[in-house]
HTML snippet that shows the backbone in 3Dmol.js (N, CA, C, O; Angstrom):
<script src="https://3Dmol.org/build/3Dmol-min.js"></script>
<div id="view" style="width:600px;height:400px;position:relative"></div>
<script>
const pdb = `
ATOM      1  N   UNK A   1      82.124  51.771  49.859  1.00  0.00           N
ATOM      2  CA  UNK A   1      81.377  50.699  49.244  1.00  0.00           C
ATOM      3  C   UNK A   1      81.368  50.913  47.743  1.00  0.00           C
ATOM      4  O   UNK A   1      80.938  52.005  47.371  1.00  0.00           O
ATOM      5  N   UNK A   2      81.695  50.213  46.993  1.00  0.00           N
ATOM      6  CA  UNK A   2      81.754  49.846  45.990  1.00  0.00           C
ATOM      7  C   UNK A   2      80.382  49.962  45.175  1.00  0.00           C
ATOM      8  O   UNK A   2      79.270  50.003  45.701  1.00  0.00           O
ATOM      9  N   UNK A   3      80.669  50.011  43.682  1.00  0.00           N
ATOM     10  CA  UNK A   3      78.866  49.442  42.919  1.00  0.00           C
ATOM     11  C   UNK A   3      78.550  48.294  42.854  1.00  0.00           C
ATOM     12  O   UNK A   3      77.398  48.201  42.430  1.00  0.00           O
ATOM     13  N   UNK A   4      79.068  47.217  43.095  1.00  0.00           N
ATOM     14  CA  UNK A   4      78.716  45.700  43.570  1.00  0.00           C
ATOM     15  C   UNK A   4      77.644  45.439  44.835  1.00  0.00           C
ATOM     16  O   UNK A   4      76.671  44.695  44.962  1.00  0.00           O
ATOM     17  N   UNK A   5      78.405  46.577  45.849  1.00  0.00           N
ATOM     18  CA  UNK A   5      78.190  46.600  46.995  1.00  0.00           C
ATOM     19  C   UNK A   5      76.272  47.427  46.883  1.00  0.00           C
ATOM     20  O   UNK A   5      75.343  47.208  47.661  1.00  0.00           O
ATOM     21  N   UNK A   6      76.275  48.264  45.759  1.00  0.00           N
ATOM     22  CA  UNK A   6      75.237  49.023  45.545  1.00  0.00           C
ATOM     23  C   UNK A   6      73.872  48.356  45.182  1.00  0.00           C
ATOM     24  O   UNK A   6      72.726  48.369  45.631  1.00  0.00           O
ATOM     25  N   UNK A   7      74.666  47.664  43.976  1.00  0.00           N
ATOM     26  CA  UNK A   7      73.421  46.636  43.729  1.00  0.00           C
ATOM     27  C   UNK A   7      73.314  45.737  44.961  1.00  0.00           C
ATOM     28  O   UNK A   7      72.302  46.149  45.526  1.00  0.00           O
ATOM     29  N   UNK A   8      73.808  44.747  45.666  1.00  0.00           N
ATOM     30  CA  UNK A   8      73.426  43.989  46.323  1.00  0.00           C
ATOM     31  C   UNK A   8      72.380  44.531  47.314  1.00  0.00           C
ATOM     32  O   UNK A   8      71.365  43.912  47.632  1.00  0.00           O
ATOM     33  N   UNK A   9      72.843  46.153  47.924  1.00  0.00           N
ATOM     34  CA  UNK A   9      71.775  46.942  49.014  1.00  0.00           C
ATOM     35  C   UNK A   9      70.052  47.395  48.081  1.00  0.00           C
ATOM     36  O   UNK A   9      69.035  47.709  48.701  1.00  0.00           O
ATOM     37  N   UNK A  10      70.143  47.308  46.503  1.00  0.00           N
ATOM     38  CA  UNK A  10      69.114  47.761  45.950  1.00  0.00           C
ATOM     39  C   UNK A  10      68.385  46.337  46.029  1.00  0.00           C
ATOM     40  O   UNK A  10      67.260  46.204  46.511  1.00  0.00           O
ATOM     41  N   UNK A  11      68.820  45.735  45.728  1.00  0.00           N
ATOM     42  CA  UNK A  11      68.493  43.865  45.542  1.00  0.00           C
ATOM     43  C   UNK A  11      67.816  43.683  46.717  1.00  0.00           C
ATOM     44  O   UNK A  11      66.597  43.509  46.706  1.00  0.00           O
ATOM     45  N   UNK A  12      68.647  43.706  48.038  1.00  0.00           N
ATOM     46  CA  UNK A  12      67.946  43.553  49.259  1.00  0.00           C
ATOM     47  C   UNK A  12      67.055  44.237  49.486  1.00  0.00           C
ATOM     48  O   UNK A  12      66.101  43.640  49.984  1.00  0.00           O
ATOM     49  N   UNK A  13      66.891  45.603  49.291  1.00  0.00           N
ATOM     50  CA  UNK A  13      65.846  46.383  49.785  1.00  0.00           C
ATOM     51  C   UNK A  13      64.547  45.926  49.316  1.00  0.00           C
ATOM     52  O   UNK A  13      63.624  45.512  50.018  1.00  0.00           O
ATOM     53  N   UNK A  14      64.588  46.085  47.651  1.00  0.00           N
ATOM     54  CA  UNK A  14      63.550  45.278  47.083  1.00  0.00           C
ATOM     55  C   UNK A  14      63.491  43.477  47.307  1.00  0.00           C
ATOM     56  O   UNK A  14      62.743  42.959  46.478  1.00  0.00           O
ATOM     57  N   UNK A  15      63.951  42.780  47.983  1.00  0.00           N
ATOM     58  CA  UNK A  15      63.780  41.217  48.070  1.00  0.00           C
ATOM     59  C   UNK A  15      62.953  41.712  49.731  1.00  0.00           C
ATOM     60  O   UNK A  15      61.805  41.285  49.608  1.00  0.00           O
ATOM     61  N   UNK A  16      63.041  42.212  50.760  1.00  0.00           N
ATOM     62  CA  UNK A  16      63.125  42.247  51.840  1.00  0.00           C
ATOM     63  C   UNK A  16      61.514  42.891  52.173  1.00  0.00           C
ATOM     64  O   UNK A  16      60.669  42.450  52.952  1.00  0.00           O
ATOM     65  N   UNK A  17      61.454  44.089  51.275  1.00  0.00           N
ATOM     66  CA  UNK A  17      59.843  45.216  51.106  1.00  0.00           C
ATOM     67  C   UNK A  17      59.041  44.032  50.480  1.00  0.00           C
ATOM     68  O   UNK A  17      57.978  43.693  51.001  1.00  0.00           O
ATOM     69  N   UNK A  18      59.562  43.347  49.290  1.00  0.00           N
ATOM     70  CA  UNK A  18      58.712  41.993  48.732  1.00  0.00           C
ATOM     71  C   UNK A  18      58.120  41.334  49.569  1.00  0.00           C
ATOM     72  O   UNK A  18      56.894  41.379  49.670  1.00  0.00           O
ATOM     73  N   UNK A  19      58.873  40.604  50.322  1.00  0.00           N
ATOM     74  CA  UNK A  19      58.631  39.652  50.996  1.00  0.00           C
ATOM     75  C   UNK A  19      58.090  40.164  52.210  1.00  0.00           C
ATOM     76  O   UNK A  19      57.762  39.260  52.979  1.00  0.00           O
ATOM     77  N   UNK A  20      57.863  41.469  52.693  1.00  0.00           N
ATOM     78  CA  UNK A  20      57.082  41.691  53.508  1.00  0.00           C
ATOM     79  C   UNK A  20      55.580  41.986  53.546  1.00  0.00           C
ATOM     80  O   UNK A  20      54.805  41.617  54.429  1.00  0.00           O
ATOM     81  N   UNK A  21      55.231  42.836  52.259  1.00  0.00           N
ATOM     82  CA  UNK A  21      54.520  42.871  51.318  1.00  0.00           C
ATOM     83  C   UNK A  21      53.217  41.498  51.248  1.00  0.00           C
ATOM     84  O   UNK A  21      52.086  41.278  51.681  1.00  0.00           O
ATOM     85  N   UNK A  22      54.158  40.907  50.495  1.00  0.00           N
ATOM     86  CA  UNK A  22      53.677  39.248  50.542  1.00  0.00           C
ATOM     87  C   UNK A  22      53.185  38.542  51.933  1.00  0.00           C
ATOM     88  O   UNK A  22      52.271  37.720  51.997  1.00  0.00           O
ATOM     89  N   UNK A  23      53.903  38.981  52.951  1.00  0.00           N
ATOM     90  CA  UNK A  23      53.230  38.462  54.426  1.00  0.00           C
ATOM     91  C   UNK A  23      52.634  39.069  54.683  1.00  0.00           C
ATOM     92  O   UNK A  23      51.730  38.432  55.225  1.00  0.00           O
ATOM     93  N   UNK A  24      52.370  40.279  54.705  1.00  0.00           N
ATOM     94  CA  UNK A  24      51.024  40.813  55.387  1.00  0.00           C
ATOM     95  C   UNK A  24      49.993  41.201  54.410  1.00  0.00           C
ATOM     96  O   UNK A  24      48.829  41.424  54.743  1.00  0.00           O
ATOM     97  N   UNK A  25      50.501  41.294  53.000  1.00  0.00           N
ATOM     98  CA  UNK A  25      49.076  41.539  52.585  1.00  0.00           C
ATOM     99  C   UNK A  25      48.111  39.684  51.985  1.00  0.00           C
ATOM    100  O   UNK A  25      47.209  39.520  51.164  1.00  0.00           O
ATOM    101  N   UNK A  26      48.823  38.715  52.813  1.00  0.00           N
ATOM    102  CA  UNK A  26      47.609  37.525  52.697  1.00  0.00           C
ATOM    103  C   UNK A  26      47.390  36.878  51.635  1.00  0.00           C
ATOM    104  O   UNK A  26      46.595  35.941  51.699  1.00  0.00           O
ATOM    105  N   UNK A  27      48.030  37.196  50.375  1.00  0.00           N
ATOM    106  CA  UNK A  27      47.589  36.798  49.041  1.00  0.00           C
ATOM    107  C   UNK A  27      47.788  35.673  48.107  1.00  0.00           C
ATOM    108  O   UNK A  27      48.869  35.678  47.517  1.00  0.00           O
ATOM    109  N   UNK A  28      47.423  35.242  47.992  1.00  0.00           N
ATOM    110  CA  UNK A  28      47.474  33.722  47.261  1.00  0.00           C
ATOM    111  C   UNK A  28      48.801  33.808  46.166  1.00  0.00           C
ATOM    112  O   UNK A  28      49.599  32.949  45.791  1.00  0.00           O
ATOM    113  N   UNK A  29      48.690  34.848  45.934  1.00  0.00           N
ATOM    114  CA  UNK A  29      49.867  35.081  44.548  1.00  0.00           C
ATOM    115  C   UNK A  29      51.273  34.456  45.023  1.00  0.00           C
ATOM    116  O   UNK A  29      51.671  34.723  46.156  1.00  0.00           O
ATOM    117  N   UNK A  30      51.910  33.760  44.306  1.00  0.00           N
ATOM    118  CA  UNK A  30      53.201  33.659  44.625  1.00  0.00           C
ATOM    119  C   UNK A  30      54.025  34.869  44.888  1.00  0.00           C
ATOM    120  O   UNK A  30      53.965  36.026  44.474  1.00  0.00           O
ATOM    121  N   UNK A  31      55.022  34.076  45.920  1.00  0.00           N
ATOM    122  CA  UNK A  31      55.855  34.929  46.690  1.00  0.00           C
ATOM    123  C   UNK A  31      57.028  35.499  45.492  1.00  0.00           C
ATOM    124  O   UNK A  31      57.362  36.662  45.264  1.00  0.00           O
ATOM    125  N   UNK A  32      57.375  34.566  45.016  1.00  0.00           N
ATOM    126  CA  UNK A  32      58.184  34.911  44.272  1.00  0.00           C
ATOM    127  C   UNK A  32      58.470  36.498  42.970  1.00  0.00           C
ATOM    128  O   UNK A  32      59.432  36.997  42.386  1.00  0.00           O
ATOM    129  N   UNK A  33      56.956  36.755  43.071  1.00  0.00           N
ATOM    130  CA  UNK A  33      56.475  37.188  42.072  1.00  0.00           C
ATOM    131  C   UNK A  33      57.095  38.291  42.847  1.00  0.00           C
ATOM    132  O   UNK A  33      58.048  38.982  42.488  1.00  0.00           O
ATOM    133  N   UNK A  34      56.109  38.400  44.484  1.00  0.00           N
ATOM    134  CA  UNK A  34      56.455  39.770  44.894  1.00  0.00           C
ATOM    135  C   UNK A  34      57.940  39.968  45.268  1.00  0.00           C
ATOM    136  O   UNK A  34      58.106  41.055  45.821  1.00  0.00           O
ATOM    137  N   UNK A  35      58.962  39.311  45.145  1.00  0.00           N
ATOM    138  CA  UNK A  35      59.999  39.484  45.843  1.00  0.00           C
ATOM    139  C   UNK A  35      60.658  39.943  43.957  1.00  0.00           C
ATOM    140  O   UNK A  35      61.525  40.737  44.320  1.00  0.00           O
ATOM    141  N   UNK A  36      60.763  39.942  42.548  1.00  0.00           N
ATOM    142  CA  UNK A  36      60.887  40.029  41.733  1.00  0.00           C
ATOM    143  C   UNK A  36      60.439  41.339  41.287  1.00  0.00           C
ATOM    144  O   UNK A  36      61.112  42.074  40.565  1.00  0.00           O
ATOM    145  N   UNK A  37      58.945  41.685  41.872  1.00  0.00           N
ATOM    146  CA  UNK A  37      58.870  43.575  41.778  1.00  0.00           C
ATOM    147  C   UNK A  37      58.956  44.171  42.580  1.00  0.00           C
ATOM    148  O   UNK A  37      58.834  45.391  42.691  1.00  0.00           O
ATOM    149  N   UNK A  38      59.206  43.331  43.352  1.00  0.00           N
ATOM    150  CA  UNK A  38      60.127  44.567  45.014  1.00  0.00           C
ATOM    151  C   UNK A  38      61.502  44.408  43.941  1.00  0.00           C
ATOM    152  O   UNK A  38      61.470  45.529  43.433  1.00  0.00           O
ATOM    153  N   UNK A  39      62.158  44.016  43.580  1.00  0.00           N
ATOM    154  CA  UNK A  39      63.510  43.911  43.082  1.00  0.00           C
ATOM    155  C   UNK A  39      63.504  45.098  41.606  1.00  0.00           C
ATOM    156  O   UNK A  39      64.313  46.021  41.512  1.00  0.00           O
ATOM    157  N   UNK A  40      62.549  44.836  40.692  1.00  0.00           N
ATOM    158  CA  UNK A  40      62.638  45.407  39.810  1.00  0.00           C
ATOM    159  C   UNK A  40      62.158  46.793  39.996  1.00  0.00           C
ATOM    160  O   UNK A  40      62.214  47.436  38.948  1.00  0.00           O
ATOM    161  N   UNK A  41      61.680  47.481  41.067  1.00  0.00           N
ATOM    162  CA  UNK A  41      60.646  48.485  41.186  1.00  0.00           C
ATOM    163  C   UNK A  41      62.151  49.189  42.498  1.00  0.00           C
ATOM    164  O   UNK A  41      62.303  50.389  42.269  1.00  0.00           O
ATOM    165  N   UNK A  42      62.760  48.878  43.220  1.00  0.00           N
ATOM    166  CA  UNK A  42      64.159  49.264  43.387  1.00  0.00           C
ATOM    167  C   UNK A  42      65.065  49.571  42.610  1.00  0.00           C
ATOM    168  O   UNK A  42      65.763  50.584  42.640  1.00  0.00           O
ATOM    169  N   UNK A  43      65.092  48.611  41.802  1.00  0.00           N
ATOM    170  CA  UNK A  43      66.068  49.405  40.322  1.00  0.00           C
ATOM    171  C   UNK A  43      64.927  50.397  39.727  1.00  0.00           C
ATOM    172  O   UNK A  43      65.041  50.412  38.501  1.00  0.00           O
ATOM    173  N   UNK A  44      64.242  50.935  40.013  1.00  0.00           N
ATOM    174  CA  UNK A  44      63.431  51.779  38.927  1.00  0.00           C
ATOM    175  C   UNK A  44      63.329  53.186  39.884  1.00  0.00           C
ATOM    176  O   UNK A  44      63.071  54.274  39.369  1.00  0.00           O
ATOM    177  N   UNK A  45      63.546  53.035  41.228  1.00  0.00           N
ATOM    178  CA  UNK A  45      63.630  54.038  42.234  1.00  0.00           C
ATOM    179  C   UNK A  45      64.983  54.630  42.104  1.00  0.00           C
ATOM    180  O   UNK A  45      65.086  55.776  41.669  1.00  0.00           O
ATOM    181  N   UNK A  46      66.149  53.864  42.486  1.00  0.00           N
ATOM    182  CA  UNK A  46      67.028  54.306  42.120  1.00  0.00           C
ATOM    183  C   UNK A  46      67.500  55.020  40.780  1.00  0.00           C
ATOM    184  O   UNK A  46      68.477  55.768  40.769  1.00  0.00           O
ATOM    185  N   UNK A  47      66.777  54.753  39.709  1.00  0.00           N
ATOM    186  CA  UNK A  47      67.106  55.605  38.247  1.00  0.00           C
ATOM    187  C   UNK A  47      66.220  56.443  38.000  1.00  0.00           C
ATOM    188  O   UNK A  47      66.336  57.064  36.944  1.00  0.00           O
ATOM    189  N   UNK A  48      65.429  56.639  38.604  1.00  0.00           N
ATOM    190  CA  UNK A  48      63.741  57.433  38.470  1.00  0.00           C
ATOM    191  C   UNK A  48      64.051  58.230  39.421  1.00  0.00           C
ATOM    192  O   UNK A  48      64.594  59.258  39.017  1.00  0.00           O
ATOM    193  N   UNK A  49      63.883  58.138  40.791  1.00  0.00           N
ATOM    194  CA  UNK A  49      63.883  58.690  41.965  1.00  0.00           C
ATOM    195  C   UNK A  49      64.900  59.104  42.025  1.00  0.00           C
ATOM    196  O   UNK A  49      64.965  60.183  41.436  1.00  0.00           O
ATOM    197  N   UNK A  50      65.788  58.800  42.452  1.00  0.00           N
ATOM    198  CA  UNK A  50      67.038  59.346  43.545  1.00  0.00           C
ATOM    199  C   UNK A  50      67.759  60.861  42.371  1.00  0.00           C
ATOM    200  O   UNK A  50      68.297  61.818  42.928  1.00  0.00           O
ATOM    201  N   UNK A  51      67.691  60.835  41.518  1.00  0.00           N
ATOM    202  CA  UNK A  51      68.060  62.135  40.458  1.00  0.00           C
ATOM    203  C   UNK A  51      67.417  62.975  40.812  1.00  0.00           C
ATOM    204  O   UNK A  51      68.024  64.046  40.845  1.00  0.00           O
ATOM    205  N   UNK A  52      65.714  63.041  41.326  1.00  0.00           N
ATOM    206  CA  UNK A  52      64.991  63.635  41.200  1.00  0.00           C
ATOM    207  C   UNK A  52      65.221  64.073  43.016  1.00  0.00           C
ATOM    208  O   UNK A  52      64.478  65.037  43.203  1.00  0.00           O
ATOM    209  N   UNK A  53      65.663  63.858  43.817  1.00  0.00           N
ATOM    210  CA  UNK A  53      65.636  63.623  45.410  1.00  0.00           C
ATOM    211  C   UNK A  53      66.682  64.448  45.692  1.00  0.00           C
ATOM    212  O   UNK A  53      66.749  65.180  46.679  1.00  0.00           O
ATOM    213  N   UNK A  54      67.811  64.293  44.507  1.00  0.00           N
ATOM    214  CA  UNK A  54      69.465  65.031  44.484  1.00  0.00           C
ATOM    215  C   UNK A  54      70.178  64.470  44.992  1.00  0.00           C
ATOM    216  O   UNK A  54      70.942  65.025  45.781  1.00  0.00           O
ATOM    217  N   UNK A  55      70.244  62.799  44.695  1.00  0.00           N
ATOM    218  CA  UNK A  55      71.466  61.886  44.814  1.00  0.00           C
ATOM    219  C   UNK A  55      72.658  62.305  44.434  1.00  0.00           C
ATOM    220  O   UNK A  55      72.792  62.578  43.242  1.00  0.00           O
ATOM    221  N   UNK A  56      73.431  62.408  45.044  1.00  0.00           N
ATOM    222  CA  UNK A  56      75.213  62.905  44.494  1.00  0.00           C
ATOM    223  C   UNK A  56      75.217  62.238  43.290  1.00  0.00           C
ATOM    224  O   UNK A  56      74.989  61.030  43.221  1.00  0.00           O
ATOM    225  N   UNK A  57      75.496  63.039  42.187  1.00  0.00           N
ATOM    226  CA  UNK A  57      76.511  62.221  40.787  1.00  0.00           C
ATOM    227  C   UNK A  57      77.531  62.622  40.819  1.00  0.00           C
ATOM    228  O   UNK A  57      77.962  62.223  39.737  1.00  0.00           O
ATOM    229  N   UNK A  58      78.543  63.308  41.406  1.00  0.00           N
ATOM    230  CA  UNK A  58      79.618  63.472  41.663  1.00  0.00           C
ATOM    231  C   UNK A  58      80.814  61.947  41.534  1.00  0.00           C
ATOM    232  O   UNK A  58      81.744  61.958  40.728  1.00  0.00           O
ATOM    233  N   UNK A  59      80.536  60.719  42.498  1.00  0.00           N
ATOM    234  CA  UNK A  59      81.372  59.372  42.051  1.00  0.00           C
ATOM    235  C   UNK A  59      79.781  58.594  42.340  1.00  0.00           C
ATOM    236  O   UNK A  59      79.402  58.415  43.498  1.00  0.00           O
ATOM    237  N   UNK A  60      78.828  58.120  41.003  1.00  0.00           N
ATOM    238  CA  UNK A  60      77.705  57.409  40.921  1.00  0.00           C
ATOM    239  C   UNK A  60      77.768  56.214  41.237  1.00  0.00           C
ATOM    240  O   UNK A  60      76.734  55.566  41.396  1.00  0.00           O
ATOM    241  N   UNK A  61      79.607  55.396  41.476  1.00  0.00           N
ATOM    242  CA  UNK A  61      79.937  54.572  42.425  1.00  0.00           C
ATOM    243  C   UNK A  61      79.834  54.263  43.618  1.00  0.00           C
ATOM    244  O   UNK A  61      79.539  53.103  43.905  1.00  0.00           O
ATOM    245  N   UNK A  62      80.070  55.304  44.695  1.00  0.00           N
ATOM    246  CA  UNK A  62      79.816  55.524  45.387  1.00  0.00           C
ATOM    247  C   UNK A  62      78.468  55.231  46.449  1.00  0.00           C
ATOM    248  O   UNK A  62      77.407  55.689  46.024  1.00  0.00           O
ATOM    249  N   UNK A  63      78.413  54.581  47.659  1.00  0.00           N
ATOM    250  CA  UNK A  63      77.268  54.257  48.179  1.00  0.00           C
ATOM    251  C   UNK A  63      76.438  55.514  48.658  1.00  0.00           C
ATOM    252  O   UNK A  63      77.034  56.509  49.070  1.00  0.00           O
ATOM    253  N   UNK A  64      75.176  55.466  48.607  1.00  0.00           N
ATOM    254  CA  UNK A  64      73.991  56.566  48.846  1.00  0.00           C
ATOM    255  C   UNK A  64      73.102  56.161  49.653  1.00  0.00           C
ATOM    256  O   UNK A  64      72.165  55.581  49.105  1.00  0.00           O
ATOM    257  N   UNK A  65      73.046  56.270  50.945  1.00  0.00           N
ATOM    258  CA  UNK A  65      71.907  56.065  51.675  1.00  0.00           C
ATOM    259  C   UNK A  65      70.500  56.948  50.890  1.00  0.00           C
ATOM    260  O   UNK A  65      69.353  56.502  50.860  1.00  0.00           O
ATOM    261  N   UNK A  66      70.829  57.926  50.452  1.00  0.00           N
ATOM    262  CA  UNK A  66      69.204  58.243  49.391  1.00  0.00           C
ATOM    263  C   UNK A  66      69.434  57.563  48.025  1.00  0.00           C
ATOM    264  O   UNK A  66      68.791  57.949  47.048  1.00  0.00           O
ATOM    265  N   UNK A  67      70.173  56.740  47.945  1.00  0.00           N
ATOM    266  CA  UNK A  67      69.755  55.711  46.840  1.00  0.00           C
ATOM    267  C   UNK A  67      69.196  54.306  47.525  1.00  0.00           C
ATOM    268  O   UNK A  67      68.178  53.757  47.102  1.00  0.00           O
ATOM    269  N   UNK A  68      69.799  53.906  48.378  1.00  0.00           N
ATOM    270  CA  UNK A  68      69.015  53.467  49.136  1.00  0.00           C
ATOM    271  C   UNK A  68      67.604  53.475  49.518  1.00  0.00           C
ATOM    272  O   UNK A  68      66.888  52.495  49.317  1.00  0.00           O
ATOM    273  N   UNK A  69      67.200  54.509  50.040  1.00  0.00           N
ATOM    274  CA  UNK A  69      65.709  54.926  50.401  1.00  0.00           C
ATOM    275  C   UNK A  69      65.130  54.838  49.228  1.00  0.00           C
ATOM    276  O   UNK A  69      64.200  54.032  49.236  1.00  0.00           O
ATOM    277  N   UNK A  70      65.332  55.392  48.149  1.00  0.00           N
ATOM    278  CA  UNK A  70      64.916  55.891  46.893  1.00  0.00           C
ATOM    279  C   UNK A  70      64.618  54.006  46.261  1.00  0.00           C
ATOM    280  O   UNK A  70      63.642  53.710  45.571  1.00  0.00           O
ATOM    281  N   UNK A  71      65.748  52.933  46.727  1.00  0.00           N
ATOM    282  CA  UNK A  71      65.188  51.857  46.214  1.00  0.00           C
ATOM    283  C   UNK A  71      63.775  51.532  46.728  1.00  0.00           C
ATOM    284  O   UNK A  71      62.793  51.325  46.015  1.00  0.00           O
ATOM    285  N   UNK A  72      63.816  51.517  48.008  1.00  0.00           N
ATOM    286  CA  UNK A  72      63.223  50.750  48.870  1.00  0.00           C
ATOM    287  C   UNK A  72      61.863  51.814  48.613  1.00  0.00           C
ATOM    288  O   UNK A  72      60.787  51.216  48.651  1.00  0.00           O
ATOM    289  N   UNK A  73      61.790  53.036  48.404  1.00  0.00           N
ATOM    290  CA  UNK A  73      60.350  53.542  47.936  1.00  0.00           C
ATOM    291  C   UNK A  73      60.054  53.516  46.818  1.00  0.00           C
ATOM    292  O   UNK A  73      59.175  54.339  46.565  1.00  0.00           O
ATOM    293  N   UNK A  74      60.564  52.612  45.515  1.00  0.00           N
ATOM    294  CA  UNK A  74      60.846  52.143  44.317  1.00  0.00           C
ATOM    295  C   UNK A  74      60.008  51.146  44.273  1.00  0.00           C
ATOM    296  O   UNK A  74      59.032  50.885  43.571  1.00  0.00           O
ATOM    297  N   UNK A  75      60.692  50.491  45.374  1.00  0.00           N
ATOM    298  CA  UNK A  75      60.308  48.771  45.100  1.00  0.00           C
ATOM    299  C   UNK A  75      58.854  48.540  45.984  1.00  0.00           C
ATOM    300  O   UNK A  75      58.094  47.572  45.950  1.00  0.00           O
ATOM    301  N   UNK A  76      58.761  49.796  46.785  1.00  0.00           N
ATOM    302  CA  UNK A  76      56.758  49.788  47.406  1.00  0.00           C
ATOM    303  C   UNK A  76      56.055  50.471  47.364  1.00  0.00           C
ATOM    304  O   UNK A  76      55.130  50.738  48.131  1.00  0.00           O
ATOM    305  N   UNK A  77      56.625  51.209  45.720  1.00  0.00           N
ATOM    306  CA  UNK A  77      55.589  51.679  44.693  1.00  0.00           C
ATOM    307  C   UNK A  77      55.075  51.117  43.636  1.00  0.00           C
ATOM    308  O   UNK A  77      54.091  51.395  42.950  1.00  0.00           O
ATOM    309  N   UNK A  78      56.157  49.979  43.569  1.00  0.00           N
ATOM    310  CA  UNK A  78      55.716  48.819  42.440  1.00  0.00           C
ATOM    311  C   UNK A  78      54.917  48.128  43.191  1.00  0.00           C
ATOM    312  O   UNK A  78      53.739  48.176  42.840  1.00  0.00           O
ATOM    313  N   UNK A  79      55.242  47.273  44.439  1.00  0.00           N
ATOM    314  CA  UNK A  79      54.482  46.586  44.861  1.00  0.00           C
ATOM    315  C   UNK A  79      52.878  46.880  45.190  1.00  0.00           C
ATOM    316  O   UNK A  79      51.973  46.047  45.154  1.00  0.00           O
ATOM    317  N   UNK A  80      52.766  48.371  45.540  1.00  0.00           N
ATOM    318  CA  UNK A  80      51.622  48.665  45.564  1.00  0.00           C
ATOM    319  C   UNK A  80      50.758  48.712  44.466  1.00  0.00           C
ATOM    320  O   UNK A  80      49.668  48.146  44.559  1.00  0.00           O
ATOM    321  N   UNK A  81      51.100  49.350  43.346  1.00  0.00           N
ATOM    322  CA  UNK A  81      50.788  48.935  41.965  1.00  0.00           C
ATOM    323  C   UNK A  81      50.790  47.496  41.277  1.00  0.00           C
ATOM    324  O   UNK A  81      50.564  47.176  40.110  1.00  0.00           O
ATOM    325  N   UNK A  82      51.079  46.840  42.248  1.00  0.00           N
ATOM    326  CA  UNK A  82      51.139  45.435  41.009  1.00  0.00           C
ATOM    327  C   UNK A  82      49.927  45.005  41.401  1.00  0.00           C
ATOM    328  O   UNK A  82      48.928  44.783  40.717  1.00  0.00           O
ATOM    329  N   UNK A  83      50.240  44.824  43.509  1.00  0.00           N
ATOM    330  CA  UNK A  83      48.703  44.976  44.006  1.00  0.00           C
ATOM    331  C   UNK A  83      48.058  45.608  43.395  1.00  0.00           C
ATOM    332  O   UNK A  83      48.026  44.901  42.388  1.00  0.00           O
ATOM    333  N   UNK A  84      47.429  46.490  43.150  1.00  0.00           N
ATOM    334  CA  UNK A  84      46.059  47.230  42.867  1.00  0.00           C
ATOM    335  C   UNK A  84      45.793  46.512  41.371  1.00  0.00           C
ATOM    336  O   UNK A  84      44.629  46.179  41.146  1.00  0.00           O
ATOM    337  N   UNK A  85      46.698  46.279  40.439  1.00  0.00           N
ATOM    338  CA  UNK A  85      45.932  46.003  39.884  1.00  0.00           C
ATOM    339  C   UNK A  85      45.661  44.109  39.367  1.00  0.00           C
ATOM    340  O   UNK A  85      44.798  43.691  38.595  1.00  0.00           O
ATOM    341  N   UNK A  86      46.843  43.206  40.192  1.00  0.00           N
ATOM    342  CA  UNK A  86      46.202  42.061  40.730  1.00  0.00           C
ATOM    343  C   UNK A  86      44.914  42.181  41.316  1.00  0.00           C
ATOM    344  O   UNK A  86      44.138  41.246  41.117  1.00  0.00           O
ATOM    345  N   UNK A  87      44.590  43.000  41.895  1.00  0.00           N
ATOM    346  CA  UNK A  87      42.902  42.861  42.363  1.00  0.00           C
ATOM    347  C   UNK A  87      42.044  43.141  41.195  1.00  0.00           C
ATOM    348  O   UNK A  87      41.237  42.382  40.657  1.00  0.00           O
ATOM    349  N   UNK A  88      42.430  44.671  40.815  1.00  0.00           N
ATOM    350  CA  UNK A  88      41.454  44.738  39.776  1.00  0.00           C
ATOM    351  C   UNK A  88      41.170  43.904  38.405  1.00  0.00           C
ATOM    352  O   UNK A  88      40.260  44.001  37.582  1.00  0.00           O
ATOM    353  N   UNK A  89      42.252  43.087  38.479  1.00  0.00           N
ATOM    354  CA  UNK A  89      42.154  42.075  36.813  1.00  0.00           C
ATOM    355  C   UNK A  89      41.717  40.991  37.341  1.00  0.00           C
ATOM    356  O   UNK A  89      40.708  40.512  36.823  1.00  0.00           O
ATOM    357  N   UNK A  90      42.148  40.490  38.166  1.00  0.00           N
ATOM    358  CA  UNK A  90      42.370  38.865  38.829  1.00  0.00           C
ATOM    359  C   UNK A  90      41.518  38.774  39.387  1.00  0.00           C
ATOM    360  O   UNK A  90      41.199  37.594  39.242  1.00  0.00           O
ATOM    361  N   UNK A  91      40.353  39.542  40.425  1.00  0.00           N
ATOM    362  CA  UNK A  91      39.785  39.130  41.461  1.00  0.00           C
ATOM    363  C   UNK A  91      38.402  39.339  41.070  1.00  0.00           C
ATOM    364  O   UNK A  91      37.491  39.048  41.844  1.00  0.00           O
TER     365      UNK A  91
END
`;
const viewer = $3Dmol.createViewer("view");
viewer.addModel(pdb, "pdb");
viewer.setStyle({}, {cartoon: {color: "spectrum"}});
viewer.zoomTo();
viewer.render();
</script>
C-alpha cells in the first residue's frame, strides 16, 4: 500500500471514530464538526503518536497497522477533548 493509500486509512479512521462519536454521544453540535476532528486529531496521532509507539521509519511509505491504531487513538483523543470542552464553554 502506497502513501495515498495511507492517508485515505487515516481519513477513514478519523471520519468513521467521528461519526460514531457524534451518534452516541447525543449532541446537538453538528456532525460535521465531529467527523473534521476525528480527521484532524488522526493526522495528529499518526505524527505525535506512532514515533513515540515505534512505527517503522525504515520506508514511512509504507502501510502501518500502528499507524493506523495510532490514527484512530488520535482522532478519540481529539474528539474527547473537543467534547469536554464543548461542555465546559457552551453548556
Amino acid at each position: 500500500m502506497g502513501s495515498g493509500m495511507n492517508f485515505v486509512a487515516w481519513i477513514a479512521a478519523g471520519i468513521i471514530i467521528g461519526w460514531l462519536v457524534h451518534r452516541f454521544m447525543n449532541e446537538d453540535a453538528n456532525r460535521l464538526a465531529y467527523l473534521a476532528v476525528g480527521v484532524l486529531g488522526a493526522f495528529a496521532g499518526v505524527e505525535l503518536l506512532a514515533p513515540v509507539l515505534g512505527a517503522p521509519v525504515v520506508d514511512p511509505n509504507a502501510f502501518s497497522m500502528l499507524k493506523l491504531v495510532s490514527s484512530a487513538l488520535g482522532a478519540s483523543a481529539a474528539l474527547i477533548v473537543g467534547t469536554l470542552v464543548l461542555r465546559k464553554f457552551f453548556h
